[in-house]
N, C-alpha and C positions, 0 to 999 in steps of 0.2 A: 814329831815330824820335823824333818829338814826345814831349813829356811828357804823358801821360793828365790831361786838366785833373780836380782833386778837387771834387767839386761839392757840397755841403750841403742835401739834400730837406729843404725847408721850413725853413730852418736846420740842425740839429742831430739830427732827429726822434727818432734810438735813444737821446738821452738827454736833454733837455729837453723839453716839452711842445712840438710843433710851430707854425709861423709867431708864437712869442711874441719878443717883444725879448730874452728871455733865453739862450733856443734859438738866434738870430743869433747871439749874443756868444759862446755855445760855438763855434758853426762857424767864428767867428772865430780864437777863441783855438785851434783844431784847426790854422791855418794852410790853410783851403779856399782854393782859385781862382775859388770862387763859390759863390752861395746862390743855391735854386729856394725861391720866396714863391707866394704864393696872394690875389689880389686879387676883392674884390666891394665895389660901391657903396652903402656906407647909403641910407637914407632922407633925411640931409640933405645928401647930395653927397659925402660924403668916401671916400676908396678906404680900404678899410680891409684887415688880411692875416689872412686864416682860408680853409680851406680850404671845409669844406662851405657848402651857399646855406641849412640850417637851425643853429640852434645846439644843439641838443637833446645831439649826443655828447661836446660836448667839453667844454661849459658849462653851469652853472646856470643858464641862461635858455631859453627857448625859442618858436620861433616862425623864421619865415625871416630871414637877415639884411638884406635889401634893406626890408628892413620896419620898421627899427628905427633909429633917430635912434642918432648917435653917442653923446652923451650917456647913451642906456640900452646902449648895446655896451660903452662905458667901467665901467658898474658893475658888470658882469658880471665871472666867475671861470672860468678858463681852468684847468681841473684843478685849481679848486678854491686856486688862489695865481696865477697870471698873468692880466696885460688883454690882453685885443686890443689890435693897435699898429696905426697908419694907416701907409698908405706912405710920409709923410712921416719917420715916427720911424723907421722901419727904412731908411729912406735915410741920414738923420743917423747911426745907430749902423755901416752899413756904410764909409760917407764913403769912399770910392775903395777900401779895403782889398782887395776884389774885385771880380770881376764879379758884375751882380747881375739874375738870368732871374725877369724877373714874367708868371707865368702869368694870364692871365686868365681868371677861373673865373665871374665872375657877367655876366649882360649890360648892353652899352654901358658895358665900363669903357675900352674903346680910347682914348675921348678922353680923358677925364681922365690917365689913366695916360700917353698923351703930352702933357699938359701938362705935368706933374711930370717929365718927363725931361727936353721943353724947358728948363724952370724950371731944372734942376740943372745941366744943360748950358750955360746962360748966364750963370748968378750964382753957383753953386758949383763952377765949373772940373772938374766930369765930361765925359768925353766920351761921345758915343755909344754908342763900344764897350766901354765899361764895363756897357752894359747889352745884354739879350735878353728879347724880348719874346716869348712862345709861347703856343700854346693849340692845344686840341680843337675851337673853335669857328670855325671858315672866316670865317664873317662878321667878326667884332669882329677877326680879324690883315689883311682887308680894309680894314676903315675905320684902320687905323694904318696899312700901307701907303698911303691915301690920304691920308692927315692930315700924315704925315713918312715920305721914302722912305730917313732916315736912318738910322734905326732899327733893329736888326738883327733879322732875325725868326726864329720856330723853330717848327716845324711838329709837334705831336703827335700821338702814333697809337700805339692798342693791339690794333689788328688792322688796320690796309689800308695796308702801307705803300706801296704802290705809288698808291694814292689823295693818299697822304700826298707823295707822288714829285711825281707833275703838278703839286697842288695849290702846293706851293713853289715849281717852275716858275713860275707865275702869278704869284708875286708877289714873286719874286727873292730867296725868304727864305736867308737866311745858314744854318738847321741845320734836320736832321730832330731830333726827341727821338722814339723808338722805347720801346716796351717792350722789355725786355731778351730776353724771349722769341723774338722775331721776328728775330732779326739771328744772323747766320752770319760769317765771315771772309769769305767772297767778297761775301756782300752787302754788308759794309761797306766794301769795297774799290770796287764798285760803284757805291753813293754817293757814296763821295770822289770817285771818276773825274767823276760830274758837277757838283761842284765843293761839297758839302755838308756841313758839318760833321755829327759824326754823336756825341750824347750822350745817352746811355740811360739807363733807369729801373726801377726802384727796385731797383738792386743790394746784396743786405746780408750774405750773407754770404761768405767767402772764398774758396770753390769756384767760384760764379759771378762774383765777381769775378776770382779767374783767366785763369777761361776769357774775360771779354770783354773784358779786358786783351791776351789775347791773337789777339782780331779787331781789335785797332790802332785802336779808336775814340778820337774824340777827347776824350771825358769821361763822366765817370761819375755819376750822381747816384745819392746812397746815405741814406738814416738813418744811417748810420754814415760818415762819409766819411774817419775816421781806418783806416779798416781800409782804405782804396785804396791 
């Protein structure tokens, strides 16, 4: 059987502040086979990696992020000691080390976000499949499939997997990502049969990771991803 690829949710989450440069460089140094990021577009154009579309939980600032010019995301304090990083700096600090799944969270970040893999792909010697590109949003993994069919794509879902089923159908996406809840050994076996990789979410602690270690999936995304 395959190796269970180790995946790093947002970096590091269970022990760095999440989507920070720091929390990378943990998942890093854990030895992950990839990091799940969290993408939304400032106000001046740049993709930057936080999860929510406000700033209020995680930072001293407040207000939606799509509203806020890089410049005031950069002065901001991310638990109070880390910045927000753009996708570009978490591209530089990953540098091929792994695979690297960029969720898109805010909208119309599809194109930008294949630019920047374009970009990486042509002048920093990454290839394609060093990246995954996923989201809950149908639309924005449309305009990537339309923009570059190179791309690998991964289809999220916390309740309809069979929605989540067709919908990659559509658009020849490479992986479902599932809640962890939702997946059985036969359903994952199910999946694979139609040719899908299958990486679940948010696994953290041991008992669930056992158990869906033991439906044969092909990776795991954890807060902790040293306990995989």
């Amino acid at each position: 059987m395959n190796t269970i690829k180790r995946i790093g949710h947002r970096g590091a989450k269970g022990h760095v502040a999440e989507n920070t440069l720091e929390s990378i460089q943990k998942a890093l140094d854990l030895g992950v086979d990839g990091i799940e990021i969290d993408v939304h577009l400032c106000q001046t154009g740049e993709l930057v990696v936080f999860h929510d579309f406000t700033l209020e939980r995680l930072t001293d600032g407040f207000g939606q992020i799509a509203m806020k010019t890089l410049e005031e995301l950069k002065a901001l304090k991310v638990n109070d000691q880390f910045k927000i990083p753009t996708l570009l700096e978490v591209l530089d600090i990953i540098n091929r080390k792994c695979v690297l799944n960029i969720e898109l969270k805010g909208k119309q970040t599809a194109f930008e976000v294949c630019k920047s893999i374009q970009l990486y792909t042509e002048v920093k010697d990454w290839s394609f499949e060093d990246f995954i590109v996923s989201s809950f949003d149908f639309e924005e993994l449309v305009s990537v499939s339309n923009i570059n069919k190179d791309i690998p794509l991964a289809v999220l879902t916390e309740d309809n997997l069979s929605g989540a089923l067709n919908f990659a159908k559509s658009i020849s996406a490479k992986a479902i990502h599932p809640e962890y809840h939702l997946l059985t050994k036969e359903g994952v076996q199910e999946i694979q049969d139609l040719g899908f990789d299958v990486n679940t979410w948010t696994v953290n602690n041991f008992e669930d990771i056992a158990m869906i270690k033991s439906f044969g999936v092909n990776g795991i995304i954890s807060d902790f991803p040293d306990y995989i």
